[in-house]
C-alpha positions as CSV (number, residue, x, y, z in Angstrom):
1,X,-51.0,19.2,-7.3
2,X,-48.7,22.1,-9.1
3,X,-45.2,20.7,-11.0
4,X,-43.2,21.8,-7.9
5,X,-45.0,19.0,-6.0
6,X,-42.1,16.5,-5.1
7,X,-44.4,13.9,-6.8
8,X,-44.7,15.2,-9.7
9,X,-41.3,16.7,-10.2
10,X,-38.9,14.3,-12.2
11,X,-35.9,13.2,-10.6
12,X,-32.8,14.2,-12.3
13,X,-31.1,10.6,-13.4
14,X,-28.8,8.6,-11.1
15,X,-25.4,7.5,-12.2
16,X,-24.4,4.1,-12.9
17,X,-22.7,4.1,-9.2
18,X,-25.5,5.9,-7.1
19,X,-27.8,3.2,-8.5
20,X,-25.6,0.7,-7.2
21,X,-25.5,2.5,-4.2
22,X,-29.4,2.3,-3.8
23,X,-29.0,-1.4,-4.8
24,X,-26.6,-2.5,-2.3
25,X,-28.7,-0.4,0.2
26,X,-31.5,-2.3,-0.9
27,X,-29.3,-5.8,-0.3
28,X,-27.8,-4.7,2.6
29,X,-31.1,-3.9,4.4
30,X,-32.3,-6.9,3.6
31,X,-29.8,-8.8,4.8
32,X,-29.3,-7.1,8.0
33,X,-33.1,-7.8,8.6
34,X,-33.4,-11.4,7.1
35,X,-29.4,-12.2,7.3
36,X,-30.4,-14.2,3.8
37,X,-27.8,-15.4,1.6
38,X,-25.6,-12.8,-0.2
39,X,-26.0,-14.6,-3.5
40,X,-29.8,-15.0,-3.0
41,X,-30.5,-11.3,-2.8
42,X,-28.7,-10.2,-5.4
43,X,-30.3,-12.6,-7.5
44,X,-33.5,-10.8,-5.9
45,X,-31.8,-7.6,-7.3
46,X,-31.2,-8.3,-10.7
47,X,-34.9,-8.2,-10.8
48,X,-35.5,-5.1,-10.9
49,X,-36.0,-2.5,-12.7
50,X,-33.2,-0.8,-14.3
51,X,-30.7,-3.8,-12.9
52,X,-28.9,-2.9,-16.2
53,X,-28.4,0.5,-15.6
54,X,-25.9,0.2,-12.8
55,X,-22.2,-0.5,-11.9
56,X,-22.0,-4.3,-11.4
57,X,-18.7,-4.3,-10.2
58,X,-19.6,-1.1,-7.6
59,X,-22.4,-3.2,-6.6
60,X,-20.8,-6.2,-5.9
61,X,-18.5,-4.6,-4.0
62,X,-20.6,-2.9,-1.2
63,X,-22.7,-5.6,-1.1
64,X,-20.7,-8.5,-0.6
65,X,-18.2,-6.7,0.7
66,X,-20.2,-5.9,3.0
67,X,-21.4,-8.7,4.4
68,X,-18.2,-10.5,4.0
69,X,-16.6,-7.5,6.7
70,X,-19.9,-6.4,8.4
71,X,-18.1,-7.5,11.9
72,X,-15.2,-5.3,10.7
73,X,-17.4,-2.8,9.5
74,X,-19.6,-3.0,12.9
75,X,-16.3,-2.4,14.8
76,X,-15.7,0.7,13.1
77,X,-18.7,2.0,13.6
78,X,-18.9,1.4,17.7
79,X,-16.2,4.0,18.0
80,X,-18.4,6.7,16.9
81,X,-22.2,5.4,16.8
82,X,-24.5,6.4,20.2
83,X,-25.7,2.7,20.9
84,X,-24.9,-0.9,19.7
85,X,-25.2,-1.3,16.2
86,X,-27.5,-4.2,16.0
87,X,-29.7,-0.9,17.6
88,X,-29.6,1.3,14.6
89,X,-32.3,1.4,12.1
90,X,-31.6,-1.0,9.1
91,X,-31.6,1.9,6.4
92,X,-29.1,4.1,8.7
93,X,-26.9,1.1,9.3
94,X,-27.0,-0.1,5.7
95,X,-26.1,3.4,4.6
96,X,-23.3,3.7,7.7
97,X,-21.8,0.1,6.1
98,X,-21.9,1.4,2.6
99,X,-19.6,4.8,3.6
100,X,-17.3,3.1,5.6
101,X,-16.8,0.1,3.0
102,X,-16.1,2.8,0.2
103,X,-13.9,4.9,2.7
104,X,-11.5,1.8,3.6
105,X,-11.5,0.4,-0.2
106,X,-12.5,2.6,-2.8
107,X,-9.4,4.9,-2.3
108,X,-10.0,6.6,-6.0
109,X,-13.4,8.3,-4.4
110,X,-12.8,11.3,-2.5
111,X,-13.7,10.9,1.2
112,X,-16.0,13.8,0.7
113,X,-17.8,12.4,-1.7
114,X,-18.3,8.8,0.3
115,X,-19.8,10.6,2.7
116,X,-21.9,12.9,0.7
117,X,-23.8,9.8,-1.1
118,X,-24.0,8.3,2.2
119,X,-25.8,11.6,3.5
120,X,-27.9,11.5,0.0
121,X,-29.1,7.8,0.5
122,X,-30.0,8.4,3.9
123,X,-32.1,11.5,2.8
124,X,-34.2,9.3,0.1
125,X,-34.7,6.1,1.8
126,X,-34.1,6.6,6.0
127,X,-35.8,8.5,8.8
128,X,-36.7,12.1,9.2
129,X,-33.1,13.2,10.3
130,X,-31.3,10.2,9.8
131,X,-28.6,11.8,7.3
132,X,-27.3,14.2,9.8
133,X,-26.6,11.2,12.0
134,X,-24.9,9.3,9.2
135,X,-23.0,12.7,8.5
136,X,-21.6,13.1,11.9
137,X,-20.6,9.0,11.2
138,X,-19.2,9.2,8.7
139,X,-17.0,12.2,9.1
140,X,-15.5,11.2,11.9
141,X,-14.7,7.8,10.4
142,X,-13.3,9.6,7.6
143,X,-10.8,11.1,9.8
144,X,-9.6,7.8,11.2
145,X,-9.4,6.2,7.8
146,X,-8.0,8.5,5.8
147,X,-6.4,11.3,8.0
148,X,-4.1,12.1,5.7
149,X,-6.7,13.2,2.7
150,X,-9.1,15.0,5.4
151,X,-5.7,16.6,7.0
152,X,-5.1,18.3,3.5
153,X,-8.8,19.0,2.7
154,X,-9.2,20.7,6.1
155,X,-6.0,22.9,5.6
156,X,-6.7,23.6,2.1
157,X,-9.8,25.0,3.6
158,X,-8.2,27.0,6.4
159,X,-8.9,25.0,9.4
């Protein structure tokens, strides 16, 4: 192995709120897979490495959140998904919940980043092409949940 092998190469360090990204992802999965109790994984969570290096309140937010509107959530999603939801892998749906959950309530991140971390997550944790899927997902979502911010992205941009 050389020091450009992936393995060996050290990952640049993840902000407070990708980490709790990867977290809730973490929760998320497990819950669509186990449907355990909200407050009984994040009590898994917080044993974890590096539990203190992430944004609590970010955290709390997509995951219960989450689960709290995953019907809502699932809704969404059937408008623009290929199959049922309960039929998408765990990781892309996770990752699909997390977007849409910061596109409808964290207003004060910019839609394209929402989906950008969404496309990130699903490169490190789901399936071979699974982040061009979750792109597609998402940025359609993004245009029925906040058409008025990509309106003026996509004009600033000449289209």
């Amino acid at each position: 192995m050389t020091a450009d092998t992936p393995a060996l190469r050290k990952r640049p360090a993840s902000s407070a709120r990708r980490r709790s990204r990867e977290a809730a992802l973490q929760g998320l999965y497990q819950w669509l897979v186990s449907r355990s109790d909200g407050a009984e994984i994040e009590a898994h969570l917080q044993e974890q490495v590096d539990f203190d290096k992430l944004d609590r309140v970010h955290l709390d937010a997509l995951l219960h959140g989450g689960i709290r509107e995953a019907a809502e959530i699932d809704a969404l999603l059937a408008r623009h998904v290929d199959r049922k939801t309960s039929l998408l892998s765990p990781v892309e749906h996770a990752v699909l919940m997390i977007g849409v959950y910061e596109l409808q309530h964290c207003l004060e991140i910019p839609y394209r980043v929402a989906i950008n971390e969404g496309v990130e997550l699903a490169k490190s944790f789901g399936g071979t092409d699974g982040h061009k899927y979750v792109n597609g997902v998402l940025d359609k979502l993004a245009a029925d949940l906040r058409p008025a911010e990509v309106a003026a992205a996509r004009a600033a941009r000449g289209r």
